[in-house]
The first five atom37 places (N, CA, C, CB, O) and aatype in JSON, in Angstrom:
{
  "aatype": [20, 20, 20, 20, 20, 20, 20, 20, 20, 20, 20, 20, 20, 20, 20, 20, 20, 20, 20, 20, 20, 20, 20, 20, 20, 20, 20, 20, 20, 20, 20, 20, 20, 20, 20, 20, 20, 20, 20, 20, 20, 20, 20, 20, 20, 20, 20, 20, 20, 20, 20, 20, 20, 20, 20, 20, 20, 20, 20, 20, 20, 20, 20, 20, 20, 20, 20],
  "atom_mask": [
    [1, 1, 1, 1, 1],
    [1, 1, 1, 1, 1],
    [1, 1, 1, 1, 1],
    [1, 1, 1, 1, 1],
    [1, 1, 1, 1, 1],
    [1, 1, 1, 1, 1],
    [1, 1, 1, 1, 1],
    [1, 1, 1, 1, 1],
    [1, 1, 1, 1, 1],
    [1, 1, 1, 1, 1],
    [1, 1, 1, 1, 1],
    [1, 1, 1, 1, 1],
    [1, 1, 1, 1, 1],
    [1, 1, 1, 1, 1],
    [1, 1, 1, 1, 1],
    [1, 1, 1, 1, 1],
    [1, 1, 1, 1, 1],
    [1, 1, 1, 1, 1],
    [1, 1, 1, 1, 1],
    [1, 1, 1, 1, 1],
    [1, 1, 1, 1, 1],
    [1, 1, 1, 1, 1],
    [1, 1, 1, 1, 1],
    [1, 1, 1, 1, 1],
    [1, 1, 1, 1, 1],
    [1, 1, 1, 1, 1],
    [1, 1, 1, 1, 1],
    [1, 1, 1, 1, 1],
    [1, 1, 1, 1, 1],
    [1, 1, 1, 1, 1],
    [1, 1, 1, 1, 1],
    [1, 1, 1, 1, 1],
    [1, 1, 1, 1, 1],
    [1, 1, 1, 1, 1],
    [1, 1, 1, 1, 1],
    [1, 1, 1, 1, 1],
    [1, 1, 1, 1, 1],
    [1, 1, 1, 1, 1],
    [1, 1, 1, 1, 1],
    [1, 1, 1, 1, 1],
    [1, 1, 1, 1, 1],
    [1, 1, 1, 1, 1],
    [1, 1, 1, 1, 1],
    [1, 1, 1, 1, 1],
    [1, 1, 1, 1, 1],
    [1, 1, 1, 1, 1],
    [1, 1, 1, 1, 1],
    [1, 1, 1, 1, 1],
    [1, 1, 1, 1, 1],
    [1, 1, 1, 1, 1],
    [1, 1, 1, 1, 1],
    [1, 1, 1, 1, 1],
    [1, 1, 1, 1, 1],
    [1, 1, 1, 1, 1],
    [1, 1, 1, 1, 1],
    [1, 1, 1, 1, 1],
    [1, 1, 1, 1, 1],
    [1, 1, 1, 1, 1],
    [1, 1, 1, 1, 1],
    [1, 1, 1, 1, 1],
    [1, 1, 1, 1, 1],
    [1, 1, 1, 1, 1],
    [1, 1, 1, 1, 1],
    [1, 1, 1, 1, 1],
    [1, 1, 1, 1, 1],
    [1, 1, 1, 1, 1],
    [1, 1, 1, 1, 1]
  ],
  "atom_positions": [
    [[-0.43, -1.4, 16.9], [-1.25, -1.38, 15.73], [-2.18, -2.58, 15.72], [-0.38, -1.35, 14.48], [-3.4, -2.59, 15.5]],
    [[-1.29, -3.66, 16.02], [-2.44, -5.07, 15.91], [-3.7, -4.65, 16.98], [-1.56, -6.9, 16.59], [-4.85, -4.71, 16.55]],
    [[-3.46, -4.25, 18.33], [-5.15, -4.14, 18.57], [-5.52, -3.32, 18.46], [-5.79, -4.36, 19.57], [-6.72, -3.41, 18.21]],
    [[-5.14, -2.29, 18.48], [-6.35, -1.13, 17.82], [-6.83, -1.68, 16.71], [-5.83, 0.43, 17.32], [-8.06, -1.68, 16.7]],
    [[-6.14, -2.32, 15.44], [-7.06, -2.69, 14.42], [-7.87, -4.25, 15.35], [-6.01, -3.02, 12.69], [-8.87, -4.58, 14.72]],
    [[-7.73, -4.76, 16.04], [-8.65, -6.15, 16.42], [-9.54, -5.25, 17.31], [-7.77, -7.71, 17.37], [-10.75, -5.44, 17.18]],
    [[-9.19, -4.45, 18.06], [-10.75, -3.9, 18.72], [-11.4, -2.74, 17.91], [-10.58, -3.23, 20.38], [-12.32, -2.18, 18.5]],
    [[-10.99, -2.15, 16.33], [-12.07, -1.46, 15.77], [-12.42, -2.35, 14.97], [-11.88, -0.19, 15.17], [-13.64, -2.5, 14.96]],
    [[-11.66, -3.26, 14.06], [-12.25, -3.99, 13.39], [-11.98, -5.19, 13.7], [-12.12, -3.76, 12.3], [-10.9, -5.67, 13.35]],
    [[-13.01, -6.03, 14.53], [-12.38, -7.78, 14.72], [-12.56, -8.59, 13.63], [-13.14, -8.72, 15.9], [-12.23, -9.78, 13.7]],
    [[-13.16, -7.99, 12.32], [-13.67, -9.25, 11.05], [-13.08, -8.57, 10.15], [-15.46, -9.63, 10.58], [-13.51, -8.74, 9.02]],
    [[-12.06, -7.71, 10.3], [-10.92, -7.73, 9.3], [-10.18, -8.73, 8.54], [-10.1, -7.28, 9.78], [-9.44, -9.58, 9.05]],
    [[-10.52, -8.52, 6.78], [-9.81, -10.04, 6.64], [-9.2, -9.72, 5.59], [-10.7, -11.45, 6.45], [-9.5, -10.4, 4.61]],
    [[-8.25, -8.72, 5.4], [-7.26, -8.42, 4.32], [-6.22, -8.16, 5.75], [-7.67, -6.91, 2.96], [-6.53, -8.05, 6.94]],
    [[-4.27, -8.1, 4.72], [-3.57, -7.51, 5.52], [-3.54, -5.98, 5.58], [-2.49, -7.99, 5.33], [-4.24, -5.35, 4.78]],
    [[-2.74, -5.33, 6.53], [-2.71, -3.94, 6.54], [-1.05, -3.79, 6.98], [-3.94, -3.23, 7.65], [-0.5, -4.41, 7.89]],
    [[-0.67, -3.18, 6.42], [1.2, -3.01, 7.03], [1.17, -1.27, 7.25], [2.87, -3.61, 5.36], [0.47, -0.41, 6.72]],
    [[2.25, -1.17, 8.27], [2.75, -0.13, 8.87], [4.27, 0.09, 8.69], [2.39, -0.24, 10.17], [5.04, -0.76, 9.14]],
    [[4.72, 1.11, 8.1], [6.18, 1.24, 7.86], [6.65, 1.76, 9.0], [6.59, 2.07, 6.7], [6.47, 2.98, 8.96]],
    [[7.17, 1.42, 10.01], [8.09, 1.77, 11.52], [9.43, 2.23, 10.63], [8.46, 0.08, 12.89], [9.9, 3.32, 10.94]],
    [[10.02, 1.56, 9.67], [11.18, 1.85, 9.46], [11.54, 2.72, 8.2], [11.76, 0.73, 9.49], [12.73, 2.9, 7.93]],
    [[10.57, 3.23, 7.46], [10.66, 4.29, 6.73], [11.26, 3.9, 5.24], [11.48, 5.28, 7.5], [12.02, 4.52, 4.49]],
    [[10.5, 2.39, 5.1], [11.28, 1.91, 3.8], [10.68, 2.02, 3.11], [11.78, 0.81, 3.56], [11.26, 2.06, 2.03]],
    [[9.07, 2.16, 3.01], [8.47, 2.22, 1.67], [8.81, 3.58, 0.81], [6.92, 2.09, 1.87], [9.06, 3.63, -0.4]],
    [[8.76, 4.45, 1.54], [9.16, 5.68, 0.27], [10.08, 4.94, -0.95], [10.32, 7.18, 1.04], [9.8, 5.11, -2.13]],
    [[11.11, 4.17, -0.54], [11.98, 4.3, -1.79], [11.62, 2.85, -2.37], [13.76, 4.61, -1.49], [11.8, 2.63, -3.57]],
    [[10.98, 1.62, -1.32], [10.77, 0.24, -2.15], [9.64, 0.45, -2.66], [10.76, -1.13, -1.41], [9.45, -0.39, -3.54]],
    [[8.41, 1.45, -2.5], [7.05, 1.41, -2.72], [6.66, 2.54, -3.33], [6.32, 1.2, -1.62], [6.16, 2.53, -4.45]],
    [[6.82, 3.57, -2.66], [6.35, 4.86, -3.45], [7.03, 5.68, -4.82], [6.37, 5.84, -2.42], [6.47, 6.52, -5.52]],
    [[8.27, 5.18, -4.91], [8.45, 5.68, -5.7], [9.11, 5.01, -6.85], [8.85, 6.49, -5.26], [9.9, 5.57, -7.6]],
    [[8.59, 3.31, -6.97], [8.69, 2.5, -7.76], [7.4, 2.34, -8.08], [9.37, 1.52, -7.41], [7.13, 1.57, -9.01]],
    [[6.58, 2.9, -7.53], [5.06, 3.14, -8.31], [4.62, 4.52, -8.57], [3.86, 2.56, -7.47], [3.48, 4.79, -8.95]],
    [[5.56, 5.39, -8.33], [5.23, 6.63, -8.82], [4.52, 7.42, -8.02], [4.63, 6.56, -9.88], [4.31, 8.55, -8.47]],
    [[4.2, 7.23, -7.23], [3.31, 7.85, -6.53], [3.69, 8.58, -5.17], [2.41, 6.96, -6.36], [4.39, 8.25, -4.22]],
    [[2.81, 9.87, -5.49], [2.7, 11.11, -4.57], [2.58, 11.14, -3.46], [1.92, 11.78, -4.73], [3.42, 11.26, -2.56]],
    [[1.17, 11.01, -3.44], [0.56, 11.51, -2.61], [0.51, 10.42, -1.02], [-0.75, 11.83, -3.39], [1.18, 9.39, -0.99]],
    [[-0.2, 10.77, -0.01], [-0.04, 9.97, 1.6], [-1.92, 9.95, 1.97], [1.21, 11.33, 3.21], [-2.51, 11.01, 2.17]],
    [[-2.44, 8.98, 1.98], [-1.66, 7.55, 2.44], [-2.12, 7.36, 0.86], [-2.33, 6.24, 4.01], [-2.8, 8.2, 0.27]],
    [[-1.64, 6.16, 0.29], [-1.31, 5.55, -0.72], [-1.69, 3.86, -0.59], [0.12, 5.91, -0.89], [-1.04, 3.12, 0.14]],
    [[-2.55, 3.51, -1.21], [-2.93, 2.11, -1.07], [-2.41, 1.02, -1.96], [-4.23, 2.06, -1.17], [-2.51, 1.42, -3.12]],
    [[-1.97, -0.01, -1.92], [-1.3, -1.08, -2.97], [-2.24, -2.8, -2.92], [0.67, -1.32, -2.33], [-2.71, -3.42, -1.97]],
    [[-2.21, -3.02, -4.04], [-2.77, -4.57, -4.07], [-1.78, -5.4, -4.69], [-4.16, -4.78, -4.91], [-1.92, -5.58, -5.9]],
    [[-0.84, -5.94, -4.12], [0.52, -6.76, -4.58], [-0.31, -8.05, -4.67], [2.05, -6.83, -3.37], [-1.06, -8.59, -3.86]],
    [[0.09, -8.42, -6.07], [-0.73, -9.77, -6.76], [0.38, -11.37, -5.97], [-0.52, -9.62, -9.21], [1.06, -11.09, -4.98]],
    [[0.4, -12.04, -6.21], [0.99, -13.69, -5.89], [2.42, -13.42, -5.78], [0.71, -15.0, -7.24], [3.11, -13.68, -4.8]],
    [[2.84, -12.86, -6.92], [4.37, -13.07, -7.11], [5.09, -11.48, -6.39], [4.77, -13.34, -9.12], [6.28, -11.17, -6.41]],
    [[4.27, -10.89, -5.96], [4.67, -9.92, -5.08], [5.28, -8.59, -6.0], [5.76, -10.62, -4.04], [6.23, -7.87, -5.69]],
    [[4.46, -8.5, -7.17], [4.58, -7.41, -7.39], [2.94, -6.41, -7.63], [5.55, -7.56, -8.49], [1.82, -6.79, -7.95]],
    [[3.51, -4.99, -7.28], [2.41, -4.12, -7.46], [1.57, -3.86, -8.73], [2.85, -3.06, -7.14], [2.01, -3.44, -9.8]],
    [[-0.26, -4.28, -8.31], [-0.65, -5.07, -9.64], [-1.5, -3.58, -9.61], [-1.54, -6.98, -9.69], [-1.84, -3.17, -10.72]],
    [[-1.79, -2.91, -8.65], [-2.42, -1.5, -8.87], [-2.54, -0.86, -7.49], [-3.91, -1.57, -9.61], [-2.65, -1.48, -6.44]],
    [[-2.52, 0.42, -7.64], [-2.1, 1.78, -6.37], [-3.11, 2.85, -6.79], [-0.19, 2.63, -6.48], [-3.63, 3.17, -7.86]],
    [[-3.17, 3.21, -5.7], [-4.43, 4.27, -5.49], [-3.79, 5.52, -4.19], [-6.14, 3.17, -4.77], [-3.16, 5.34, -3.15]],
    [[-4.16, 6.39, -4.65], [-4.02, 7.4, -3.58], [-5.67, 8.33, -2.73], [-2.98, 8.56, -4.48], [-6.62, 8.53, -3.49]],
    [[-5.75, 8.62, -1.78], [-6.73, 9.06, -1.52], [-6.87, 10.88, -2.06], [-6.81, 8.65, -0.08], [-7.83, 11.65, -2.1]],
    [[-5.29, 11.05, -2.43], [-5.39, 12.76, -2.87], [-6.27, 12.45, -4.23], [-3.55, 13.75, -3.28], [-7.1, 13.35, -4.09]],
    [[-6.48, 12.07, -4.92], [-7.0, 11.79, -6.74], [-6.52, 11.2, -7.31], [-7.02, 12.63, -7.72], [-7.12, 10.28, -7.86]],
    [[-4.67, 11.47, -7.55], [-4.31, 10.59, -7.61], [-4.7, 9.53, -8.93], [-4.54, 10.37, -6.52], [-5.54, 8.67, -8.68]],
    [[-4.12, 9.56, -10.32], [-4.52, 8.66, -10.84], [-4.26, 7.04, -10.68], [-4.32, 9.07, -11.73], [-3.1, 6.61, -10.71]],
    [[-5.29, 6.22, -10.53], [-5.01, 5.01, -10.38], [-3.7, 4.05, -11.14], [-6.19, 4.6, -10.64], [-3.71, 3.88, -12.36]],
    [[-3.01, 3.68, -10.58], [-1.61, 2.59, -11.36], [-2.61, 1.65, -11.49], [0.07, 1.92, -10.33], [-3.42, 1.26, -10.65]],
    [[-2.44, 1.32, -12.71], [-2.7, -0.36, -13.08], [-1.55, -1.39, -13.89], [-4.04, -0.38, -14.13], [-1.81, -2.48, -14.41]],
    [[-0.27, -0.74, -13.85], [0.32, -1.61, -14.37], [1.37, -2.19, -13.74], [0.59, -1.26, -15.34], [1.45, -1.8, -12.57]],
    [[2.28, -3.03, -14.07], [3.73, -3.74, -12.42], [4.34, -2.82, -13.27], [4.75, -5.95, -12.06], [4.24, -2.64, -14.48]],
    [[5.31, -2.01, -11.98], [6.58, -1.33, -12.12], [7.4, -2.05, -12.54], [7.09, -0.8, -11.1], [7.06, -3.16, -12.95]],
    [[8.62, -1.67, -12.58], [9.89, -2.35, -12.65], [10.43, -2.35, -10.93], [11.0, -1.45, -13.82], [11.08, -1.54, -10.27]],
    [[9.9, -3.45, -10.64], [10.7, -3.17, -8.68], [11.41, -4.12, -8.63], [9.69, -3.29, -7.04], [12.08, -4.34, -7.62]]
  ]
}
């Protein structure tokens, strides 16, 4: 994953994570409610989810779960 993302994008400057181990469904997706795949998150300082977006429509989360 790391170079394919450094040789399509080398001035990438946010993180990007990949679940290999199949944990977000239950720490991520469905402590934010959400459906649909792929599913985007912006986890604020203290590491909780400050808003989620899905590319299906998907209404936008704007508030922290209980995680």
């Amino acid at each position: 994953m790391d170079a394919w993302l450094t040789e399509r994008f080398p001035n990438l400057n946010y993180r990007i994570a990949f679940d290999y181990a199949g944990e977000m469904n239950g720490l991520w997706m469905k402590a934010s409610s959400s459906l649909g795949i792929p599913t985007s998150f912006v986890v604020d300082r203290d590491g909780h989810i400050a808003f989620s977006s899905t590319a299906a429509g998907e209404a936008p989360m704007k508030r922290k779960p209980p995680i």
